[in-house]
C-alpha positions as CSV (number, residue, x, y, z in Angstrom):
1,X,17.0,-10.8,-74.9
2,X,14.3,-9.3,-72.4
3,X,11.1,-10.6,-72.9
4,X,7.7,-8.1,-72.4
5,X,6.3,-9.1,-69.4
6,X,3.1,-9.7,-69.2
7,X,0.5,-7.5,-66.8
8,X,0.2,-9.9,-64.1
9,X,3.8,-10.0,-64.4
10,X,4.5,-6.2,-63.8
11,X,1.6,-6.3,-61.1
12,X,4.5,-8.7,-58.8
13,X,6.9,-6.3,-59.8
14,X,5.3,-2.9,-58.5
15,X,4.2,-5.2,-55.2
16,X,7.4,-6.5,-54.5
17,X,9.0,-2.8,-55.3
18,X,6.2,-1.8,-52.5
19,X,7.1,-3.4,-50.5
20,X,10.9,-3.4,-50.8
21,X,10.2,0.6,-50.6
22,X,8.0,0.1,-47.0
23,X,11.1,-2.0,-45.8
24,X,14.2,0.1,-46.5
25,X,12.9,3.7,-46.1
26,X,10.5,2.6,-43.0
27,X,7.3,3.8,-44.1
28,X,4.2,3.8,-42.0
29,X,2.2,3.3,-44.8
30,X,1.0,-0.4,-46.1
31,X,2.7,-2.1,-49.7
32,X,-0.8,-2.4,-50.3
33,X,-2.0,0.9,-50.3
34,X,0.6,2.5,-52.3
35,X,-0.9,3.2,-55.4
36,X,1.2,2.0,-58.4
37,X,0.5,5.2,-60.7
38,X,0.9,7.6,-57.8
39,X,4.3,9.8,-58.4
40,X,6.8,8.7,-55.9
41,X,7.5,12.4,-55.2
42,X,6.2,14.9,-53.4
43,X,2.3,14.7,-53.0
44,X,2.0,10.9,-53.9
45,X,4.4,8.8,-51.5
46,X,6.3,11.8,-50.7
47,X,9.9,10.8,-51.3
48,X,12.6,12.5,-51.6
49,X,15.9,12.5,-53.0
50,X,17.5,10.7,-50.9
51,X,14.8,8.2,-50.5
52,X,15.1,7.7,-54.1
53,X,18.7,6.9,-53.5
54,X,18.1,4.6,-50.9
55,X,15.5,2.7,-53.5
56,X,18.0,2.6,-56.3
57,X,20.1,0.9,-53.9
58,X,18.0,-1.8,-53.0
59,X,16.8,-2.0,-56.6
60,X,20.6,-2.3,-58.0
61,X,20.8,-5.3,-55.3
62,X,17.9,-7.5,-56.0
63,X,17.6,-7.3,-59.6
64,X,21.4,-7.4,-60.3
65,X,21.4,-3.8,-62.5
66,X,22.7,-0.4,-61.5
67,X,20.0,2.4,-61.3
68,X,22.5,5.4,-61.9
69,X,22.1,9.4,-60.5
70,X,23.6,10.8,-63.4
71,X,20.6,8.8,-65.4
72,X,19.1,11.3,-67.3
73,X,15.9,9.4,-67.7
74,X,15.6,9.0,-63.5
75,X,12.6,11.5,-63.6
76,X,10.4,9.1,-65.6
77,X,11.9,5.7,-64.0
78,X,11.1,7.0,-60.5
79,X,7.7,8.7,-61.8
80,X,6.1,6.0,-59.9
81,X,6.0,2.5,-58.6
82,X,4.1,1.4,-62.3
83,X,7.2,3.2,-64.3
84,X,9.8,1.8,-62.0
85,X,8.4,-1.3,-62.0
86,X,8.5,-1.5,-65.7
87,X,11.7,-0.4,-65.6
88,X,13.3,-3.0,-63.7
89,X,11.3,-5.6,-65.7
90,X,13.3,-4.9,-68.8
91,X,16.6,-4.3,-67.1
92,X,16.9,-6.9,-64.5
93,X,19.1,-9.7,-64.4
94,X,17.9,-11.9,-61.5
């Protein structure tokens, strides 16, 4: 059983999620300055689909859970790096 992590705890998260996002889609942005409650999409960090693909990958990876497209609730897990973050946090198992 998943316990609730704690803020500081989902603070790591969305950094290390930055920062895994700068690294495997190559941004030219800082994992600083992405703004946790930004939307991923469009006019926040400007993803796309396939981006969001390439995250969900990386995701699956290090935190040992699949992330899948046929998810029905992928439009509020990818809603930003604060929603993914939390995400993973309950779902993770390494």
């Amino acid at each position: 059983m998943n316990q609730v992590p704690s803020a500081s705890d989902l603070a790591g998260l969305e950094r290390e999620l930055a920062e895994l996002c700068v690294s495997a889609l190559n941004l030219e942005q800082a994992a600083e300055a992405i703004d946790p409650e930004a939307p991923l999409y469009g006019d926040g960090l400007g993803l796309d689909s396939i981006d969001i693909l390439e995250v969900a990958l990386e995701v699956s990876r290090k935190y040992g859970f699949e992330l899948r497209s046929d998810d029905e609730r992928n439009h509020q897990i990818f809603q930003s790096l604060r929603t993914l973050a939390a995400h993973v946090a309950a779902h993770r198992t390494r």
